[in-house]
N, C-alpha and C positions, 0 to 999 in steps of 0.2 A: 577397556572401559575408561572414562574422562579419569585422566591422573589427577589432577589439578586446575584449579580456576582459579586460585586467589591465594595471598600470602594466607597461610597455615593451614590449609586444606591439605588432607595427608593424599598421597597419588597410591592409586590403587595399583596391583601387579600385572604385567604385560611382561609376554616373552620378548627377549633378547632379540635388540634388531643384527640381522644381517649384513654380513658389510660388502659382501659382495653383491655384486646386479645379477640379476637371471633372465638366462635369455640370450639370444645373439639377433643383431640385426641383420646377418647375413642370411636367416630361416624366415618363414613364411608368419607373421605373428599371427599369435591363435586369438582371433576377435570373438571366439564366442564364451572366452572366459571369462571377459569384461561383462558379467553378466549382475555383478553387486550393484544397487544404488547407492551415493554416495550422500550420505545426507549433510547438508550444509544450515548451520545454525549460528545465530550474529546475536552477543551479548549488546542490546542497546546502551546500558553503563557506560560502557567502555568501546567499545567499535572492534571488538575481538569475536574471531569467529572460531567455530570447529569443523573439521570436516572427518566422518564417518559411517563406516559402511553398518553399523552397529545401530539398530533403532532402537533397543533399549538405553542404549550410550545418548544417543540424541534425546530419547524422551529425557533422559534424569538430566541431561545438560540443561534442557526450560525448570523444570520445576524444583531442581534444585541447585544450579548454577548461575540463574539469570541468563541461560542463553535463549529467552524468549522467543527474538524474532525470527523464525522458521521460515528458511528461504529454501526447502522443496530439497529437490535430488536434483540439480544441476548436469551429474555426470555419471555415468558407472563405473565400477573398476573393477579387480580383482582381487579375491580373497587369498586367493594360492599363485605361485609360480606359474609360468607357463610360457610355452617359445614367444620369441620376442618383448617380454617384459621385466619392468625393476621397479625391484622396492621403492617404495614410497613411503620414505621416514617423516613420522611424527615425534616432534621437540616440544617441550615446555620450557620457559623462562618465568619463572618466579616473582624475577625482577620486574616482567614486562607484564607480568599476568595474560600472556597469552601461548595459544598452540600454534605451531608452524610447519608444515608440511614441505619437504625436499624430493625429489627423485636423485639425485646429486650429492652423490658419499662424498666428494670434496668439501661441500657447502655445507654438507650435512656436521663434518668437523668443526669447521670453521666455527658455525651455528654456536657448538659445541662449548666452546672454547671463549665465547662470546657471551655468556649468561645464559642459553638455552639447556641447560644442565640435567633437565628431567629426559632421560631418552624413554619414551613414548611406544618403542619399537616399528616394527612395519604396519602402518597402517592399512596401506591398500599395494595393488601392483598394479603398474600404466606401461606406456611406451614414451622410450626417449625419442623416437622418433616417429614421422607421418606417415599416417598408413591411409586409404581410403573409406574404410568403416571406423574412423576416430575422428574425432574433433577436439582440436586445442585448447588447452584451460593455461588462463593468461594467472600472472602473479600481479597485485598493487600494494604500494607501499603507501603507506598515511606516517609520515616522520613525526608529524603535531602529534598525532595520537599512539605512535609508536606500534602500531598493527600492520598487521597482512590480509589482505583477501583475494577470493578468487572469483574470476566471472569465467564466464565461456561466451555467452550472446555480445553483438555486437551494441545494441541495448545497455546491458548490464554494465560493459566496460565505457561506453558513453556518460552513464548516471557516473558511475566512482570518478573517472576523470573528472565531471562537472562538479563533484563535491571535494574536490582536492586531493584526489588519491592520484599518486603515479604508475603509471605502467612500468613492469619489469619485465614485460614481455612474457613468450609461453616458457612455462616450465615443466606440462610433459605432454601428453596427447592420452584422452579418456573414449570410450563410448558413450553417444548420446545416450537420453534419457529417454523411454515411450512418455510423451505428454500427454496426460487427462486434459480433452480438451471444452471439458463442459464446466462449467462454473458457473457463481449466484451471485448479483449484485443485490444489496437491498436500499430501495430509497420512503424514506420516512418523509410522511407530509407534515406540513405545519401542524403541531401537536398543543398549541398554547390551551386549546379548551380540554385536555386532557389534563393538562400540567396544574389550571387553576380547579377544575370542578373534578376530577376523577384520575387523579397520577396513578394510581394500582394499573389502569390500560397501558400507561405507558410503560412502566416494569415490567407490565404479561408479556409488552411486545418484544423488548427485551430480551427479557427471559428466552422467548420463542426463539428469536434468533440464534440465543447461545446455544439452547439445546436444539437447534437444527443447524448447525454449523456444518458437521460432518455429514448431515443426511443432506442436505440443499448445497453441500460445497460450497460454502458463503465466504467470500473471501475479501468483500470491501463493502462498510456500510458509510450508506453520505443521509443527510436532513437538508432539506429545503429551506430552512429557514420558519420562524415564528417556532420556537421551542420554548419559549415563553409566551406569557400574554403581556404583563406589565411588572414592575417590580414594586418591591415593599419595604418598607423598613426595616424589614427582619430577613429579606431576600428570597421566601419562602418559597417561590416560584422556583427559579436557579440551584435553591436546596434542592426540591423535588426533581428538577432535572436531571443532577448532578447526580445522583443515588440513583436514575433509570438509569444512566450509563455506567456506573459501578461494576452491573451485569458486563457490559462489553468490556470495561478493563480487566475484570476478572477472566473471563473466558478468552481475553489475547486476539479479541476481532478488531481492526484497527476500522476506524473511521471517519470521515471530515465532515465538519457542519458550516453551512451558509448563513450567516446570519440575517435575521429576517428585521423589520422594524422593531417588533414587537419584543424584541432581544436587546434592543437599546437605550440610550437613555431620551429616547424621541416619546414614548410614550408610556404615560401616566396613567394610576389607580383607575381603572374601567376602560382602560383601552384610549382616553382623551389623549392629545399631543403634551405633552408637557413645555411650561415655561420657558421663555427665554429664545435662544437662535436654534429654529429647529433643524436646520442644517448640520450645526456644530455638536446638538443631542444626538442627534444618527450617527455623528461617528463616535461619541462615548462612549466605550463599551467598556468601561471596566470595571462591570460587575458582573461581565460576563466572562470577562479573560479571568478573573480572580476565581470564578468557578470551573473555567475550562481550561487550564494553564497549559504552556504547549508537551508540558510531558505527559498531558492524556492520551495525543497524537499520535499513534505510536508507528505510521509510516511518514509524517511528517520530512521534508525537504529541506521546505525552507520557506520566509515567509517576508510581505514587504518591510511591517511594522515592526521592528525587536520589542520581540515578547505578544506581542500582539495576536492571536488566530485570523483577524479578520479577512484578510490575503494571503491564503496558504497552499504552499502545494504537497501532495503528497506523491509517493511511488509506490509499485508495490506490481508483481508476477504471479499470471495465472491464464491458462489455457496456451501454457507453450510462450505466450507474449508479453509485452511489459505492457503496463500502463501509468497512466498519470491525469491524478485526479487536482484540479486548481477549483478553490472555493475563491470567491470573487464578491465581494462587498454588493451591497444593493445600490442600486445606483449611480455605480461608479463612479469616484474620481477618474480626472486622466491620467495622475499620477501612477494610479496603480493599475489602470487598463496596460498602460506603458511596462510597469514590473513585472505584467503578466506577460507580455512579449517577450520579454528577455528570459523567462523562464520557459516557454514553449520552444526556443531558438534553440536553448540547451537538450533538450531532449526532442527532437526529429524523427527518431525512429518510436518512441513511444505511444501507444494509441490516447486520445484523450478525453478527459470528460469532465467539463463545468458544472460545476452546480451554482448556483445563486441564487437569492428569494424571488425577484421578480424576472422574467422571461417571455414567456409566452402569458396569452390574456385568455381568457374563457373561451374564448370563441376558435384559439388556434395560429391568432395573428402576434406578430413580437410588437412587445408593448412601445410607443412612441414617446410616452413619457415619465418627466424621471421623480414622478409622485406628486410633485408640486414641490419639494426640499430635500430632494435628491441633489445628483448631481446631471453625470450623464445618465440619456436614457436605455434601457433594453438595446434598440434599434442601434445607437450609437456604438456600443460593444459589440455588435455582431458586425456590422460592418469595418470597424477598427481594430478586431481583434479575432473574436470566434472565427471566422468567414476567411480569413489571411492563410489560416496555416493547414497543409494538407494531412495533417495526421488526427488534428481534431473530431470526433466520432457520435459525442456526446453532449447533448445540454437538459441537465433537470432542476425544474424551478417550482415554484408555489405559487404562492401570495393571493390569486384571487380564482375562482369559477372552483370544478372538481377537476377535471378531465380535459385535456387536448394534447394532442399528436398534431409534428410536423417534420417535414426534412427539406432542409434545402440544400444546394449544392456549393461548396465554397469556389474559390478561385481557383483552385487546383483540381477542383470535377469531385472532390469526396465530398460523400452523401454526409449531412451532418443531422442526427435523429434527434427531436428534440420533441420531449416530454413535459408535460404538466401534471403533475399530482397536488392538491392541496386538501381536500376533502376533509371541511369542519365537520369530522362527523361526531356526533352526543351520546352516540350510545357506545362504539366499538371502535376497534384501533387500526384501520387502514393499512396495508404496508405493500409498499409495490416490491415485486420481483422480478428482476431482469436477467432473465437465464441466455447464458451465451455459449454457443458451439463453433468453436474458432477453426478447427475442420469439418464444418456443414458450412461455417460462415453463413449462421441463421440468429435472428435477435430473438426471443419471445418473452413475454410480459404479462404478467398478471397481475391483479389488484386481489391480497388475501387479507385477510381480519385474524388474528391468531383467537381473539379474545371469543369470538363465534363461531371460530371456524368455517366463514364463509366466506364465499368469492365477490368481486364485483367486476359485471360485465361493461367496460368503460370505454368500448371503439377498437381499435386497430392492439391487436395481443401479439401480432405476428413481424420480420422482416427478414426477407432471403437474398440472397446473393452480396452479401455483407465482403468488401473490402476490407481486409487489417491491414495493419503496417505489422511487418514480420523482419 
């Protein structure tokens, strides 16, 4: 069970590790022992991770270690000895507040002798060496943050490289993992007529989500923008917001929001423009970064502005693949059309998906222009940015009509599906569902109401022969 997290947390008892390896590489290694999953869990805090085959150990690691962010079963291993495998020691350091994992009795001393003073015992059993029913699990080192972690996908070791982690190269060889390859995206349409006349829909919806997390496999929630309608002197709107997403921090659902006009300081008491250059009101936003600050974020990247949400990117694994989701200002500057290139350039192998307030227009067509005080328009970002890069997958927007579906093809031949939801609806709480089966490589889409339990029938529900990036 987890010995230690933190200075003065007492380490619970584990048998005695082993100091010899077991196994010979000269025998046939037995792959079907590797039958444990190996669960992997990341202290946001601190950037320390744990790895084990223990799911009560993993559950008490979130709720009562901070090792919140639950990065899945990455790998199997084994519980028991068996031909051709070795122990695989886990270490604590005190000093570093972190757990370290070795196949390597040399290292494992070393370790030792170095501050990692808590022996942990044998966590799991692997192979020192390649077999054909195994897959590599690389080691990184982050020196700033003085942690370890592990990837396996070529993905996974792509993002830690882009965040300043170094490769140490493989450090033993695991069985993969069977991928659940169904999952739920949820995209929230402009909410501001909730937020001023009836916030309880947006809590229900909320709500809904949390408690259907584990039934709907819901694994990234985005908002389209307009999550306000205007602001007030007492910020009552942004309160009311701030307290429907409570539910998502609570429940450890991560997700990003586009902000919409209606979110800015562009517009005044009843929806009017507000005073003064209302170019430089659009980009105010800091009454809404003051409510949304980036540690609500919690798959967050990395972002143009410091401190800012309003260009952010986030990451985050699910159906076997990675993803990356970039929330993208309304009307774009160049400036940050630009920072968004440099962050899709880092991650190539990740599939993608925009959200932003404006996008597509009622009818299905991308919008031409950039509001009257914007900056750039729609059309302008799709052709400078979205349309460039072959792994982009996704675009969802708001701002105006209910409903339109479109796809076009970028530079590279990938289909890019691009959705409108915005639906000021008065009575009930709209939420679209984008269910994904990354072995059917089928899209499907519904418009549900939590608050009525009803559907709405809004065009094209369906897409097949879906391309990832894998």
């Amino acid at each position: 069970m987890l010995s230690a997290c933190g200075p003065g947390e007492a380490p619970e008892s584990r048998q005695p590790a082993s100091t010899q390896d077991v196994g010979s590489t000269a025998q046939a290694l037995d792959c079907a022992a590797l039958s444990a999953p190996v669960y992997m869990r990341v202290r946001p805090a601190t950037g320390s991770s744990l790895l084990t085959t223990n799911p009560t150990e993993a559950a008490n690691a979130g709720t009562t270690y901070g090792f919140t962010d639950d990065r899945g079963t990455p790998f199997k291993a084994a519980t028991s000895t068996g031909t051709g495998l070795s122990p695989v020691y886990r270490l604590y350091s005190p000093g570093k507040t972190e757990h370290i994992v070795t196949i390597d009795a040399t290292e494992r001393s070393t370790l030792m002798a170095n501050g990692y003073t808590t022996d942990e015992g044998v966590g799991f059993y692997a192979s020192k060496t390649a077999e054909a029913c195994l897959i590599p699990v690389y080691r990184f080192n982050n020196t700033t943050l003085q942690k370890h972690r592990h990837a396996v996908t070529q993905a996974e070791r792509d993002s830690l490289t882009a965040a300043g982690w170094v490769s140490e190269g493989i450090r033993f060889y695991a069985a993969p993992t069977a991928v659940d390859t169904k999952f739920t995206l949820v995209v929230i349409p402009d909410t501001q007529l909730e937020t001023v006349y009836q916030p309880a829909r947006l809590t229900q919806r909320m709500q809904w989500i949390a408690d259907n997390k584990t039934a709907q496999d819901i694994r990234f929630v985005m908002h389209t923008g307009d999550l306000m309608d205007w602001d007030t002197p007492d910020h009552l709107h942004y309160q009311r917001a701030s307290d429907s997403y409570q539910v998502l921090d609570n429940a450890q659902i991560p997700y990003a929001i586009a902000l919409g006009n209606h979110d800015t300081a562009a517009v005044c008491q009843g929806g009017s423009a507000c005073p003064g250059n209302v170019n430089a009101n659009l980009r105010n936003t800091t009454t809404f970064n003051t409510y949304f600050p980036l540690s609500r974020f919690k798959a967050l990247g990395g972002v143009f502005e410091t401190g800012k949400c309003d260009n952010a990117y986030h990451t985050f694994s699910a159906g076997g693949l990675s993803w990356l989701v970039v929330n993208l200002e309304l009307w774009a500057r160049t400036d940050s059309v630009n920072w968004a290139k440099t962050v899709l350039a880092q991650f190539p192998r990740h599939n993608v998906i925009f959200i932003t307030h404006s996008h597509l227009n009622g009818s299905g067509g991308i919008e031409q222009s950039n509001g009257g005080y914007g900056n750039n328009s729609p059309q302008y970002v799709f052709d400078n940015l979205i349309k460039q890069y072959a792994n982009v997958r996704f675009v969802f927007s708001g701002h105006v009509g209910n409903a339109a579906y479109r796809t076009d093809t970028g530079v590279h031949g990938n289909t890019i599906y691009q959705m409108l939801n915005t639906y000021h609806d008065s009575t009930t709480n709209p939420t679209r569902l984008v269910e994904i089966d990354t072995a059917a490589n089928t899209i499907s889409t519904r418009v549900y109401a939590p608050l009525t339990n009803t559907e709405r029938a809004d065009g094209v529900n369906a897409y097949s022969n879906v391309s990832w990036v894998r």
